[in-house]
N, C-alpha and C positions, 0 to 999 in steps of 0.2 A: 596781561603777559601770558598766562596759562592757555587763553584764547588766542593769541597769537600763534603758541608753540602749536597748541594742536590742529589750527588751521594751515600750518607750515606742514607739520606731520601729515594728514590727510594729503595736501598735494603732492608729496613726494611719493607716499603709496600708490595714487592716483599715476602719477607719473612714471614710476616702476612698474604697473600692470599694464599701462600703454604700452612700455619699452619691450615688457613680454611680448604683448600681443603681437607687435609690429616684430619682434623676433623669430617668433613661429611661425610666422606670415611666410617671411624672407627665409626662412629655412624651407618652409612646405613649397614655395615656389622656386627654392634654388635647382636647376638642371644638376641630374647627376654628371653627365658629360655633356660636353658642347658636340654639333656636330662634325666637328675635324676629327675626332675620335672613330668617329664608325667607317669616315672615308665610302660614304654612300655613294652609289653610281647606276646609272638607268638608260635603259636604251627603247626604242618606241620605232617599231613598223607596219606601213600598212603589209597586209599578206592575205592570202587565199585561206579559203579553209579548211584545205589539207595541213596546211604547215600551222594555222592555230590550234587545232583539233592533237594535231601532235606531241606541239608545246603544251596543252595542260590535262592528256590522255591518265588516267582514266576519269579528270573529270567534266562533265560537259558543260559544253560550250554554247553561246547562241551563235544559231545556224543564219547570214546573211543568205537576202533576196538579190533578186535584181535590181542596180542603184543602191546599194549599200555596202558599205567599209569596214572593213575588220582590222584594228587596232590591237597588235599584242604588242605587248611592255612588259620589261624585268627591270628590277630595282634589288641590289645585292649592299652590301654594306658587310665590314667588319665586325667582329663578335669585341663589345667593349668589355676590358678587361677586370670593371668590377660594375655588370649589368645589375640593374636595379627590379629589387623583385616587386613584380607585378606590375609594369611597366610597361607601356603597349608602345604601337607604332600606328600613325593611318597613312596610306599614298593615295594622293588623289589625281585623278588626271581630269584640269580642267580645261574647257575652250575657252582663251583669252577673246574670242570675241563678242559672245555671248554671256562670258560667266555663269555656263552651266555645266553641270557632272552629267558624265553618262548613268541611261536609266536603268543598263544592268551593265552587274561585273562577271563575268567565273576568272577564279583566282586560284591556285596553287602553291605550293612552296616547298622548301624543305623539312617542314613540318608539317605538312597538310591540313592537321588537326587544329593547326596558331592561326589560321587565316580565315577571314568573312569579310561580310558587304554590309554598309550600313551607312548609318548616321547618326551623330553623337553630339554632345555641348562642347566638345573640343574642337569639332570643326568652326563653331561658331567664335571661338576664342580665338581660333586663328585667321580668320577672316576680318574680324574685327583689329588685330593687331597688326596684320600685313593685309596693305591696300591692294599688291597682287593676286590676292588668292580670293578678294571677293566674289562669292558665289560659290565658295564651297559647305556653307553652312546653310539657315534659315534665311528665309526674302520673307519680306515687307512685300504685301500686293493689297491693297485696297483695305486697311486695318487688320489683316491677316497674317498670320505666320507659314511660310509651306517649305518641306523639302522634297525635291522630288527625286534625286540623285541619289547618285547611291559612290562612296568610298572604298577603298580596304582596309581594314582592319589586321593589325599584327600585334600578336599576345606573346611571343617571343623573340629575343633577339636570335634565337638561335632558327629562327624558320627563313632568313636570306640561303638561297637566293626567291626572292617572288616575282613569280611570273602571272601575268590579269590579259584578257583579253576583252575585248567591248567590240559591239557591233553599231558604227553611227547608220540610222537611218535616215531618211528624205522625213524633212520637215513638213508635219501636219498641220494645217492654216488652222484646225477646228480644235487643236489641244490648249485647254483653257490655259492662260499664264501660269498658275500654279502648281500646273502639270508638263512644265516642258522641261527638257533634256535635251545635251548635246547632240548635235543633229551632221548630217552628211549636206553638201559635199565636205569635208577636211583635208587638210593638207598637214601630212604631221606638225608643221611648225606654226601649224594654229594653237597646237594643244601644250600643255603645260604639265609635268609630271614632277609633285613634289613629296617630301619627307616630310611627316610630324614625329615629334615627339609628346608624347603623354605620360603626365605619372598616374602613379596607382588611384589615387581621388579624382581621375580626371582632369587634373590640372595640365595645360598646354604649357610647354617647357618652349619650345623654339619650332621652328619650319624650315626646311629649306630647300631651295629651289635646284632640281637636278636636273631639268630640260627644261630649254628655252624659257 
């Protein structure tokens, strides 16, 4: 009887630290807001390099050639009313027909200082969760892991509006697969320009799609 009770007691502890864990879980991955909150919105043209150069003055920009595209993009969003500290954002703009990121960004904003170019384990959570955005994180190329792309990064809510510029170039027949990047010719409504949200441990909350 004693052995019974205590083997009843042990599974309910057992079962109570479960219910913790899977508590914490579900709290650490709960979104502080969903994105109807921010009311995010983005716009994406090609343009010359007077009018890019302008859009993210003073800081620079890459300079296209002859046969090559310059793509600048803002994505603005409202200030949520109780933002989550330490909290980022990434926008990626990818080409749906390749699923690849461009291989440089120059970026600005209203905080200047909330804003960079990278890659991070959030992308790969959000690729993994939404089939549209794959190839904005890590590829699989012959038992290898590679990123060659490059993101934005936003480290506050308060640096909308962000404005990125990318320059597509004429694809190289000799750049190894692990090394390619979205390429020229494009037609805006090749490319795809979305929101992440990330919490502070790098946890991928939601994504969502604001061009095409």
């Amino acid at each position: 009887m004693r052995k019974s009770v205590g083997l009843a007691v042990g599974l309910a502890l057992v079962l109570a630290g479960a219910g913790a864990v899977a508590g914490r879980r579900w709290w650490h991955d709960r979104p502080p807001y969903g994105p109807e909150v921010l009311n995010a919105r983005a716009t994406l043209q090609l343009v010359d390099q007077a009018t890019s150069d302008a859009a993210l003055g003073p800081v620079n920009t890459s300079v296209a050639g002859d046969g090559d595209q310059i793509f600048l993009g803002r994505v603005a969003w409202d200030r949520p009313p109780h933002p989550q500290k330490n909290g980022s954002f990434r926008i990626v703009l990818l080409d749906k027909r390749s699923h690849l990121l461009p291989g440089f960004i120059a970026v600005t904003s209203a905080e200047p200082e909330d804003v960079s170019t990278g890659t991070d384990d959030a992308l790969d959570k959000a690729q993994q969760r939404y089939p549209w955005l794959q190839g904005v994180g890590t590829r699989e190329i012959d038992g290898s892991y590679w990123s060659s792309g490059s993101a934005v990064f936003v480290d506050s809510v308060d640096a909308s509006p962000v404005t990125f510029q990318t320059v597509l170039r004429a694809a190289d027949p000799e750049t190894p697969p692990g090394q390619m990047v979205a390429t020229a010719p494009a037609a805006v409504e090749d490319l795809l320009v979305a929101l992440i949200c990330v919490g502070p441990d790098g946890q991928m909350y939601w994504a969502q799609r604001l061009l095409h």
